[in-house]
N, C-alpha and C positions, 0 to 999 in steps of 0.2 A: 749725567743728571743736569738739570736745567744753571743754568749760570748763577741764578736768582739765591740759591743757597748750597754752593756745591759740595761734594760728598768728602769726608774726611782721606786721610791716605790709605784710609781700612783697605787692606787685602781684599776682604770677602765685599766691601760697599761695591769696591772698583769691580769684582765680577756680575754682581748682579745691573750692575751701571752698563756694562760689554751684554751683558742678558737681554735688557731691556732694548737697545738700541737694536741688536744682532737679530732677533726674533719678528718676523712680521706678527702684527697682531694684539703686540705686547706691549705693555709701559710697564714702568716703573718707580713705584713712591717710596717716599722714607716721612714717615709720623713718627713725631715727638709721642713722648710718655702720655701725654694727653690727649691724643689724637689729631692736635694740628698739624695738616702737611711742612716739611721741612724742605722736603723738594719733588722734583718728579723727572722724567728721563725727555728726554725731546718728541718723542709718539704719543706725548698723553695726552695732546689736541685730538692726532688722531683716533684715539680710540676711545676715549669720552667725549669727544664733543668741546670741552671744555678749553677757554685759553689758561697755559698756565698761571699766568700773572695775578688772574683774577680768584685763583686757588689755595696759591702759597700763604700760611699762614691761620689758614679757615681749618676748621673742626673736617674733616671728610665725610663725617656723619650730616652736614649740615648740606651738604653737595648731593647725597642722593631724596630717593622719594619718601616721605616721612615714612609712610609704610614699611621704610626696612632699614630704618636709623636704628632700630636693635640690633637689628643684624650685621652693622659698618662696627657699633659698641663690643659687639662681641668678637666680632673678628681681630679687634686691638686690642683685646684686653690682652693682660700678662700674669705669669705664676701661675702659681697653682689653679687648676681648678677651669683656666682660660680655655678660649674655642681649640679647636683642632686646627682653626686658622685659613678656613674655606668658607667661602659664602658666596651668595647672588644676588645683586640688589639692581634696581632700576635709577639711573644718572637723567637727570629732566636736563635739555640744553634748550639755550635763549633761541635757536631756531626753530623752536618744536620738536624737533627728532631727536625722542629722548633715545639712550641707549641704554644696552642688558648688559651687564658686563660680568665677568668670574674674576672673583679676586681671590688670592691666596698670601695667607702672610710666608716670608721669609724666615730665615735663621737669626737667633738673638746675634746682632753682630760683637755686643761686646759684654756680653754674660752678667749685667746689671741691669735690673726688672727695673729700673728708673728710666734706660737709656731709653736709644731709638727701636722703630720696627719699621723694618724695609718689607716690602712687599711687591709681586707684580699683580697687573689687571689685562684681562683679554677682551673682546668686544666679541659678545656672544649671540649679539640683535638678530642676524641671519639664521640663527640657529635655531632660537626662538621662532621667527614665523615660520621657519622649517615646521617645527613641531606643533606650531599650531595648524599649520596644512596637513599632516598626519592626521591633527587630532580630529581636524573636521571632513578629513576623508575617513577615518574610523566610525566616524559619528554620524554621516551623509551619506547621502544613498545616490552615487557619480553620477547616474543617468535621471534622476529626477530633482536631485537638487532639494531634496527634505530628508528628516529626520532617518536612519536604516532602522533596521529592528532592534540593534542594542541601545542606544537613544533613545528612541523611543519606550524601550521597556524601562530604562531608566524612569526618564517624565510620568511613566503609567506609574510607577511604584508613588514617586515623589505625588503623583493627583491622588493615588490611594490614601497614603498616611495624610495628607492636609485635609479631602475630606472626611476621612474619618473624625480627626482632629476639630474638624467645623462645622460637623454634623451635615449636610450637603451632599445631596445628590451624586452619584458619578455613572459613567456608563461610556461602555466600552465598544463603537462599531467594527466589524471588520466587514469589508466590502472585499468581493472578487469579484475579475470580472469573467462574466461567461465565456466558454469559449473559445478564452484566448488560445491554448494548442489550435485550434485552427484556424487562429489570425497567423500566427507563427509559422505552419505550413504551409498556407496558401501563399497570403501576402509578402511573407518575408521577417527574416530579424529588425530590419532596420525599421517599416513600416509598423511592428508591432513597439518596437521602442518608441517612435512616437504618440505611438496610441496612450502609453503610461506614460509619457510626460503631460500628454492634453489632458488625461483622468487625473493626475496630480494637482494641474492649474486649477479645472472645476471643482476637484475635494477640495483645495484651497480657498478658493471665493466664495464655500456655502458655511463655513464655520467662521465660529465669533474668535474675538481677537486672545481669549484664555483658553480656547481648544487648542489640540494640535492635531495634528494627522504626520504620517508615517510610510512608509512600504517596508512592509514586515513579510513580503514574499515576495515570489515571482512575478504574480499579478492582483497580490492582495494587499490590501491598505488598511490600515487601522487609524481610527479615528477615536480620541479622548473629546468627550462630553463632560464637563464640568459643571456646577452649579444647576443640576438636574431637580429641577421642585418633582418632578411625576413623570410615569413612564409615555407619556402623554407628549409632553418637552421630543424625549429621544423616537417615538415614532415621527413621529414632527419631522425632524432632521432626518429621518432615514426616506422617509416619501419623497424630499426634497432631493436625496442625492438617487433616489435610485431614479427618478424624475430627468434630471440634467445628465445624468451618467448617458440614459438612451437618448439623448439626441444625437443625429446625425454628426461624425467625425469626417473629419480630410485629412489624412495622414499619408504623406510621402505622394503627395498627389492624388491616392486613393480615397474616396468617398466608400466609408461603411458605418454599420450600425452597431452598434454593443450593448449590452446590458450588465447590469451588476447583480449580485444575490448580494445579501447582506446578513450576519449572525452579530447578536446582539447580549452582553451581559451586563445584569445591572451590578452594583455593588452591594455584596450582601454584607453581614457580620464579621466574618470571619475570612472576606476572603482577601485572598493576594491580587499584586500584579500579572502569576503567575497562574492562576488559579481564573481570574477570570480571563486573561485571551483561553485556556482549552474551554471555558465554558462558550467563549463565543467561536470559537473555530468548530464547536460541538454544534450547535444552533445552525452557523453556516451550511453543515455538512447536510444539517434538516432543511434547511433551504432549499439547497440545489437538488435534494431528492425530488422535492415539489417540482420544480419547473425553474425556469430562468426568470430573474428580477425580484423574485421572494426574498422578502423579510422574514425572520423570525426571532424570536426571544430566546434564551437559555431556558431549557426546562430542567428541571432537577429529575426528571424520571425520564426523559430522552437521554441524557448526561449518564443515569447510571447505565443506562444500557449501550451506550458509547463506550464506557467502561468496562463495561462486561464482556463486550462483541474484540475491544483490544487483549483485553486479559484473556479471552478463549484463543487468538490468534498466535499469542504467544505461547500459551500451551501447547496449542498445535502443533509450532515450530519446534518446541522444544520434546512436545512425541514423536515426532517424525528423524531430528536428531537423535534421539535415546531410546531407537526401537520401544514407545510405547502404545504403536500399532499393532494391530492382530488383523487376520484373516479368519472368516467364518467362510464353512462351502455348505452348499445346499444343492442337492444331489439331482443331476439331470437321469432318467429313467430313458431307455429306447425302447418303445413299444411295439417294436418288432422283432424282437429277442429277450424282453423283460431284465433286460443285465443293466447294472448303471453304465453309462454311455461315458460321465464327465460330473462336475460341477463348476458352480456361477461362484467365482469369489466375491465374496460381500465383505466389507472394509468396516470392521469394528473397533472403537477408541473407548477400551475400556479406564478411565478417568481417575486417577487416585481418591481425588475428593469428590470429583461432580459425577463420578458411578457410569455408565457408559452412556456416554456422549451420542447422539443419535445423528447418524450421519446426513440427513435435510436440514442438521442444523451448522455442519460443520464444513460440509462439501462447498454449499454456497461462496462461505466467506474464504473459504479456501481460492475459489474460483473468483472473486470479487476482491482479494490480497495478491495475489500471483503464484500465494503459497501451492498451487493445481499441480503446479509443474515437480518441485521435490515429491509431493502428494502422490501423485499419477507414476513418476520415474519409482518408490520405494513400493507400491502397490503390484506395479510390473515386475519386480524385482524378488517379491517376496510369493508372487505368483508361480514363477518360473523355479525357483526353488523348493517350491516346493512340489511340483512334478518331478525334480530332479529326485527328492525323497522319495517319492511314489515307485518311481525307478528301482530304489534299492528295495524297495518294501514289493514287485512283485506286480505294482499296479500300472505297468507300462501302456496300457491301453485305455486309461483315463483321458479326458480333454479338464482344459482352466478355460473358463470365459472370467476377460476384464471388462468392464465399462471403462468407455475413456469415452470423456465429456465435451464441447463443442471448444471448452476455453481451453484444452488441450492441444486440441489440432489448430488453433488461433495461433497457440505458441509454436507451434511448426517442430516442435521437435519430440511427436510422437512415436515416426520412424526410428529416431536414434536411441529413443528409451527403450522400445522394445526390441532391436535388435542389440542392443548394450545386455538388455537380460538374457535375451536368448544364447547371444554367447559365452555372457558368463558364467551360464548353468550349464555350457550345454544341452540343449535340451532339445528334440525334435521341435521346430516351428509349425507343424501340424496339429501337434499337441495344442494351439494354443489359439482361442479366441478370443478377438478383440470384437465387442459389442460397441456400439453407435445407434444413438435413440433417432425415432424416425425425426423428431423435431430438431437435433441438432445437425441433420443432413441439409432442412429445410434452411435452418440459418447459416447454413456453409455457402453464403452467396459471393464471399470473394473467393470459393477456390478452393483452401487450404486443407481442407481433410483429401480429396480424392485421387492426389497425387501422392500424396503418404501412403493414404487405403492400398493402393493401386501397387506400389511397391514393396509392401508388406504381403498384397496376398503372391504376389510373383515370388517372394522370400517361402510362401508355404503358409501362412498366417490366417485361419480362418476368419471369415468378414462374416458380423450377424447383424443386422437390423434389428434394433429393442425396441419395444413396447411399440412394435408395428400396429395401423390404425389411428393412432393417435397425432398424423402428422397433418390430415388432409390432403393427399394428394403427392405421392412420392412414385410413381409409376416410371416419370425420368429416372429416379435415380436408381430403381431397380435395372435398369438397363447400362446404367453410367457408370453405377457403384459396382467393387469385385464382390458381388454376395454372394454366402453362400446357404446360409441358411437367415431365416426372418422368423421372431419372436412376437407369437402374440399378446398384448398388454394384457394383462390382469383385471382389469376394466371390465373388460367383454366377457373374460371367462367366468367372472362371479357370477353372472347374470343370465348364463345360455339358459339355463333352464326355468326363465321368470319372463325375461323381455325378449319376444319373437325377433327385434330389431335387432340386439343383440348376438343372437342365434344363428339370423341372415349375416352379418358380419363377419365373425367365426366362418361359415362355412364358405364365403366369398374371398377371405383370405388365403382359407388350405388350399380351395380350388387355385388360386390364383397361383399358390407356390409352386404346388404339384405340378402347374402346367409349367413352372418356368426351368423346372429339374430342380428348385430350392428344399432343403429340409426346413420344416416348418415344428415350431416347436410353442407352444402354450402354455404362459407363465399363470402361477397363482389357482393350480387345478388342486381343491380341498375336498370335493367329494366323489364318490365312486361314481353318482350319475354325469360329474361333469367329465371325469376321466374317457368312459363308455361313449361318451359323445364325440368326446376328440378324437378318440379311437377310432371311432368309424366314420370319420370324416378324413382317415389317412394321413393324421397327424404323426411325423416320428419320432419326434421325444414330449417327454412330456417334464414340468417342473411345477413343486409346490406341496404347499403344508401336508396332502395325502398321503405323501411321500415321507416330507422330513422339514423339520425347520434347517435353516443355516446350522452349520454343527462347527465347535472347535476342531483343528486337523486330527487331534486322535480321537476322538470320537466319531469325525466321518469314516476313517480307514475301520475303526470297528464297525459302524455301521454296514460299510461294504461287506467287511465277511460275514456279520449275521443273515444280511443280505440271500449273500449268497449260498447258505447254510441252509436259508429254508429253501432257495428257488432249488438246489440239487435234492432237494426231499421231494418234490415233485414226482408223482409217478410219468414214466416218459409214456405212458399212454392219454397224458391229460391234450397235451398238443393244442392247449387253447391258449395262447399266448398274453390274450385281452381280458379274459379270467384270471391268467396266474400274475399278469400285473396288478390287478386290483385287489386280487387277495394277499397278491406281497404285500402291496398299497397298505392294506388292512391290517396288516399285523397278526393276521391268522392261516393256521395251514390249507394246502389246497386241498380239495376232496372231490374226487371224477365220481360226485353223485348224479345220478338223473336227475332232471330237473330243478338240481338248483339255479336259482335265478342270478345266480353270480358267477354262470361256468362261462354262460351262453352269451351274449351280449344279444340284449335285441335289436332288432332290425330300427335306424335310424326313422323310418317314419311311423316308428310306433311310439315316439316322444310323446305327449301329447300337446303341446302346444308348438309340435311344429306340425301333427299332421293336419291341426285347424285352419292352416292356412298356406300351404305350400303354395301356390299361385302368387301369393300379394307375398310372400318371401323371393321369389326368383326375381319378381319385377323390382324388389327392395334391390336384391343385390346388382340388378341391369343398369335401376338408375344409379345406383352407389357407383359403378364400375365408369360409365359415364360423367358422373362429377369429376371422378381421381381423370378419367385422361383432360378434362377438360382443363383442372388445376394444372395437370402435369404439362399442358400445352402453353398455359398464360408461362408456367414454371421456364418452359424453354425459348418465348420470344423471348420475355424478362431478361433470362439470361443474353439472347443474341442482341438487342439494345443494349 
């Protein structure tokens, strides 16, 4: 201890005296009953700041920052009831550089609540702007140097409750900026990191000095609007920044241009910190639907259906985990045997609460989440299984068509899905078609379906083209793609016997199949005259309501043997294969009466509104035929540029 008032013979004085000296970091004091220093160890310059001389005698309480003279009082006090004898208080020194220190009292040395209290102090400064560099790397965002998202949602709660409390204005921007994944690709990481530091500087220099701004994403900013009079103020400010956001950037040497979208909420009644960023990341998400550089507001009826399009997502996931998918078939006919040939599985989401789910409502967002992929993989799955059923049941000579959609073969791993089910059903891959709509061949411009296709049908995998006609112009890929048969849209078939244009379509298709060795098959055939038609236009199967709707699986396998219960009551002298399909069609028995009008099919140019005009039909379909090579030839410089 210092010379100035040295330490009794105390045993335990003399060790804490060896403590303080022995220890870097450490000093050591002894306070009278009252809390004036008695003495101190030789380190207590060091590690306060302070000369001892100037100490000795003085209250210790009187040596720190008044702010924590409660905290030195308590730390000394004695008996009952006293600190635990730790604390942290800040020391001011006559150089400026005040210091942090931990004090801790010692053992009563001589077991009378009158005597002394020895204690040590450590100098904890370092440690402190440690943790304040923590705190403001916790709280700052390294690469831009403001606010990160936790901070900031802090200050958004803290703008909420004050103006609540003030009655004022608030409002919430959140800017992104366009694009950025393909600054990030092209450009570079480094190049796109300075793009968010220069978008940081300019959000910085258009707000007032009680706003804040933020980066609460990858490449998106939030901006706090305070003392908002009118929505009037915050459109203001948003012109302004989507304004300066597009000007001209130089980043990493590179000169380019950006744009921001911006989603905006104001503050309503009831709402939160939390509650308005989703209302403006809702609004954002309507932005960029629009275009690049769009502004938009929080709507409460865009918002709930944001809400509703996540809540169906999540269902999704969670039917597709907990087998809450089913499969419907709808039974393909061959009208050159009258037998069912196969069915089209169709993907029903029968819904606990929202009753079944209609799949143009589901498929999309399935495809626009990534959810395609489990969707597509468990579809395939439950396909192939159930052929394996059909097996045990007797109906080995069935076919499954799947639809697998453009954002499937995007994901590249359509091959693995289907040969994943095929194996693990065992199941003939003959048995099994995969459908591809004429327009998602069309958008297969980087490639990815046709080297899958192409692998699969060498696997044995029948290839069908759907809702053929409707692509404009796929003649390349009849020739590129492994097809084997091409499905006419339903479109045209409604219509053969109304619109002549229609009629020449139809029959410029079958022509076209027949001549390529394709079976050609016609979707959405509802009446006996549109059947008759397809018929004699050498169509081989035929599919639609005439037939059957979609059927649950044990109601299609019954349907097959009803099926085929009347086709064997046929007399085998009827031999008219296109009669006894349309009176199967029909649901009534066959009868080889004379002249009925439904044994015979009549002769295709005794329609009548195709035999009005067979000339300007042939030229319909020359030029038709004509367009498709002309697109199918832009179709393949396109591709060779």
């Amino acid at each position: 201890m210092a010379k100035r008032n040295p330490a009794t013979g105390d045993q335990s004085a003399a060790v804490l005296e060896w403590l303080g000296a022995a220890v870097p970091g450490f000093t050591l004091f002894r306070a009278r009953a009252d809390g004036t220093l008695a003495s101190v160890s030789d380190t207590w310059q060091a590690v306060t700041g302070l000369e001892p001389e100037t100490c000795i005698g003085r209250l210790l309480a009187d040596l720190v920052d008044p702010r924590d003279r409660v905290r030195v009082e308590r730390l000394l006090e004695r008996g009952p009831g006293a600190s635990s004898g730790e604390a942290r208080f800040s020391i001011p020194a006559p150089d400026g550089e005040g210091r942090l220190v931990m004090a801790m009292r010692g053992p009563d040395l001589s077991g009378d609540h009158g005597r002394d209290v020895v204690g040590i102090m450590r100098d904890v400064t370092a440690e402190r702007a440690i943790e304040r560099q923590l705190a403001a790397a916790y709280s700052y965002d390294m690469l831009t140097s403001i606010p990160n998202r936790t901070l900031f949602m802090d200050r958004l709660g803290e703008a909420v409750r004050a103006a609540r409390a003030s009655g004022e204005g608030l409002a919430l921007l959140v800017c992104d900026i366009d694009r950025f994944r393909a600054v990030n690709e092209t450009a570079g990481h480094r190049t796109a990191d300075e793009l968010l530091r220069i978008v940081a500087r300019r959000l910085e220099r258009q707000i007032r000095g009680g706003d804040m701004i933020g980066r609460i994403g990858a490449d998106e900013f939030g901006i706090i609007q305070s003392g908002v009079r009118s929505q009037a103020d915050t459109e203001s400010l948003a012109e302004r920044l989507t304004f300066v956001l597009a000007k001209p950037y130089r980043a990493e040497g590179i000169r380019m241009r950006a744009s921001c979208s911006i989603g905006i909420s104001m503050l309503a009644a009831e709402a939160s910190a939390e509650s308005m960023l989703t209302e403006a990341m809702s609004a954002l998400t309507q932005a960029k639907r629009v275009g690049r550089g769009q502004v938009r507001f929080a709507d409460p009826e865009a918002e709930s259906e944001v809400r509703e399009t996540h809540s169906l997502e999540d269902d999704l996931l969670q039917a597709i985990d907990e087998a809450g998918l089913t499969l419907h078939f709808q039974p393909v006919v061959d009208l050159a045997t009258g037998r069912i040939s196969g069915a089209e599985a169709l993907l029903r989401w029968p819904h606990p609460e929202r009753g079944f789910v209609e799949p143009s409502r589901f498929v999309p967002l399935a495809e626009a989440t990534g959810a395609i992929r489990p969707l597509g993989a468990w579809v395939l799955d439950a396909a192939c299984a159930t052929l394996r059923r059909w097996d045990a049941a007797g109906l080995d000579n069935l076919t499954v068509a799947v639809n697998v959609s453009a954002a499937q073969f995007r994901d590249a791993g359509v091959y693995e899905a289907v040969t994943a089910a095929l194996d693990r059903n065992r199941v003939d891959p003959r048995r099994l078609e995969i459908e591809i709509t004429e327009t998602a061949m069309l958008e297969d411009r980087a490639g990815d379906a046709l080297p899958q296709l192409a692998a699969l049908a060498r696997r044995g995998v029948q290839i069908v083209i759907d809702d053929f006609g409707m692509g404009y112009g796929t003649l390349t890929y009849l020739r590129a793609f492994p097809v084997s048969k091409i499905k006419i849209d339903r479109a045209f078939i409604g219509a053969v016997m109304d619109d002549p244009r229609d009629a020449a379509i139809v029959r410029g298709v079958a022509a076209l199949g027949s001549s390529l060795g394709l079976r050609v098959q016609p979707e959405g055939v509802e009446t006996a005259e549109q059947l008759r038609f397809v018929q004699e236009l050498g169509c081989t199967e035929a599919q639609g309501y005439l037939f059957s709707r979609a059927l649950p699986e044990e109601d299609f396998v019954r349907f097959i043997s009803d099926w085929e219960q009347r086709r064997a009551s046929v007399p085998a002298s009827v031999g008219d294969v296109p009669a006894l399909v349309r009176r199967l069609a029909a649901g009534s028995p066959v009868a080889d009466a004379p002249g009925d009008p439904g044994s015979v099919a009549p002769d295709i140019h005794d329609v009548p509104h195709v035999a009005r005009a067979p000339g300007w039909e042939r030229a319909f379909v020359l030029a038709a035929s004509l367009v498709s090579l002309w697109t199918a030839a832009g179709a393949m410089l396109w591709l060779i540029v």
